[in-house]
C-alpha angles and dihedrals in degrees: 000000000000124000110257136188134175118258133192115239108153152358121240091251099068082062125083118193103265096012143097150247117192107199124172126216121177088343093316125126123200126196105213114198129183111219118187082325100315120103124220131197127218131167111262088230122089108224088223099066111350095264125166090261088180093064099047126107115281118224144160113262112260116251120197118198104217109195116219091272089060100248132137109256106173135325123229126180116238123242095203100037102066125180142183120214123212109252085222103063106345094260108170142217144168116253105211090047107024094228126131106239094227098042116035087189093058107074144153121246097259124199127222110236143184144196123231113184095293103342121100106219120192127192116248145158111279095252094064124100131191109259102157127200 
């Protein structure tokens, strides 16, 4: 297992609830989101194409009610279960897990953070180092 260590890339209030902060360190870009006051950490990069997931458009994740005949009765957006879509091809994935909701097996890299006080820490290999944008 690679070496990690925790690095400073932003303050909370560069983050607004529901919002994000895209920061790049090495080359890397991180999309920082703030979740019912956690933050959460994903890759700025959509495993389909390639797309800058962390720019794309967030949304609840669409929920369809089927009555016991299997039709579709009405749809509702969650407001646990939040989203961003890639602005490419609308490929979706849950912010706080990475995963995309139709295909468990199909994820974005997620990052481990932590919150300081003030200060927003993310996981990453040793080598990194915090360059925000």
């Amino acid at each position: 297992m690679a070496k990690t260590e925790m690095v400073e890339v932003a303050t909370k209030d560069e983050l607004v609830e529901d919002g994000r902060k895209i920061v790049a360190i090495d080359g890397l870009q991180i999309g920082l989101f703030l979740l019912e006051d956690e933050v959460f950490a994903l890759e700025n990069r959509c495993v389909h194409q390639g797309g800058p997931i962390c720019q794309g458009k967030i949304v609840g994740q669409v929920l369809e009610e089927i009555d016991e005949k299997g039709r579709s009765v009405r749809m509702s957006f969650s407001e646990k279960d939040i989203n961003i879509a890639c602005p490419w091809h609308g490929y979706e994935y849950n912010i706080r897990t990475g995963i995309h909701p139709g295909d468990s097996s199909v994820r974005l890299r997620t990052f481990k953070t932590k919150v300081e006080g003030e200060k927003i820490f993310v996981e990453l290999p040793v080598k990194a180092r915090s360059v925000a944008v």
